[in-house]
C-alpha positions, 0 to 999 in steps of 0.5 A: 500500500503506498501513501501519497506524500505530496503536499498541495502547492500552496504558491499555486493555490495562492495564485488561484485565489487571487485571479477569483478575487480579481475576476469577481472584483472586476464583475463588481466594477462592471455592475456597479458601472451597469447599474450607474448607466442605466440611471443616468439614461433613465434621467436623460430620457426624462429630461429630454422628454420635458425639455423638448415639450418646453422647448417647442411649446407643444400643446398639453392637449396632445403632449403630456408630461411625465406627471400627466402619465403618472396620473392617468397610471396611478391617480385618476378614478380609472386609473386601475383599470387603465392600467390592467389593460395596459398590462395586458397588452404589454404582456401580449407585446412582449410575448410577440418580441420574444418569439421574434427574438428568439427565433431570429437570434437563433437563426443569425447564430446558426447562419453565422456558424454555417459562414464560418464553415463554408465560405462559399455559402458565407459569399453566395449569402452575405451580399443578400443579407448585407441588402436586405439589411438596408431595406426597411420592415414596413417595405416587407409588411404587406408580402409578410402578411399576404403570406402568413396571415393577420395572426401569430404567424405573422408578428414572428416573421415580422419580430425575427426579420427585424432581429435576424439580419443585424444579428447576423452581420454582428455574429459573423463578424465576431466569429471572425475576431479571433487570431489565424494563430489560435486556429493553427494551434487547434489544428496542430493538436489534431482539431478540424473547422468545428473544433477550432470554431467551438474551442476558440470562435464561439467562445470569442466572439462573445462580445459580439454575441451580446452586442446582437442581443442588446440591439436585438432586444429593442428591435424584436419589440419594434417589430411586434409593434409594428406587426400589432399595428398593421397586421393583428390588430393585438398589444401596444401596437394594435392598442396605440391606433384605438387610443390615437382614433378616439383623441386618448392622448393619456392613454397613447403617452401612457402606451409609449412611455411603459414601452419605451422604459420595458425596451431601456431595461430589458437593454440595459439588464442585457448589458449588465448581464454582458459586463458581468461575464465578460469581466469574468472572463477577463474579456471586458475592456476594464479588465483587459486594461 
């Protein structure tokens, strides 16, 4: 029987702490800054809205102010019931982005591995997402709903090509990011394309994969928007022109203000959820400083 008489490295288990506590220090630093910027935009956006109803002396009748919101939400005799069915468009809405969103970031993430692949695919394909990418979505919307109808079908289509093609170009550009010599590296110890892609691409292109997120978010919600508005008539979207034909102002700021601030913090918990892992993975500017 034998005995093993080594004695753990304490230098090594001293580095080992160290670079946690400097990962976990950095992820910190990256939330607070996260959370920092979110405040500072929420208090832009507010003093943009006030200063530009002041600025052009907009009539109060069609412009309402953050306290105008504030009351036909919470103070009014119906406010409760005003907001209920807000609520429940917006939960409409948001379920609409997500399948848009979802399936559209899917398919940039597949579409891009597939580039990465065949360059020959990644040539014949490009050039066309590059031009579509240009065209906007209200171009598409009468072709999108001939096809697919007036119903669900119709604001994910809408919802996914929205995110689809800026994902895309986002994605495939970061699987591009890493160096010649890292790809060598894994072919020399025996890897193919997909090794070297799931090894060191994937993995790479991180930064760029949460950049795809955070511009798809906002966008998923435009594009169920505008799907309620010209196709199902269901949500925000479909709400905002009932609101607009019977003169509801209230209601229409209400609608866009609640929309506005669920896209700034969805974006902004994106971001901060990024910040966090990339300091982590030593992948975050600050911490690459």
């Amino acid at each position: 029987m034998s005995i093993d008489t080594t004695t753990p490295d304490p230098t090594k288990n001293s580095v080992s702490t160290a670079m946690n506590s400097q990962a976990t220090t950095a992820a910190l630093k990256a939330l607070r800054t996260s959370l920092i910027t979110f405040a500072a935009t929420m208090f832009t956006v507010l003093v943009l809205w006030v200063g530009t109803i002041q600025l052009f002396d907009l009539s109060p009748f069609i412009a309402k102010t953050p306290a105008d919101v504030w009351q036909y939400l919470f103070t009014e005799p119906d406010s409760a019931a005003d907001r209920a069915e807000l609520m429940s468009k917006l939960g409409e809405t948001l379920v609409d982005a997500a399948v848009g969103f979802s399936a559209g970031l899917l398919l940039a993430l597949v579409t891009a591995i597939v580039f990465q692949l065949s360059k020959g695919v990644e040539h014949a394909l490009m050039p066309m997402a590059l031009l579509l990418r240009s065209v906007p979505l209200i171009a598409f919307a009468p072709v999108i709903i001939m096809i697919f109808g007036r119903d669900f079908w119709t604001t994910a289509v809408m919802g996914g090509i929205v995110v689809l093609f800026p994902a895309l170009v986002s994605i495939a550009f970061g699987l591009k990011s890493f160096s010649p010599q890292m790809s060598d590296l894994v072919t020399v110890y025996g890897g193919n394309a997909w090794t070297s892609l799931r090894k060191v691409g994937l993995p790479s292109s991180l930064p760029s994969f949460f950049a795809a997120v955070r511009i798809s978010v906002p966008g998923a919600i435009t594009g169920a928007l505008l799907a309620e508005w010209l196709a199902t008539g269901r949500g925000v979207g479909g709400a905002i022109g009932g609101y607009l034909a019977a003169a509801q102002f209230s209601a229409v700021w209400a609608a866009v203000v609640v929309v506005t601030g669920v896209s700034l913090v969805l974006y902004n918990l994106v971001q901060i959820v990024e910040n966090v892992v990339l300091a982590r993975m030593s992948m975050h500017p600050d911490r690459r400083a």
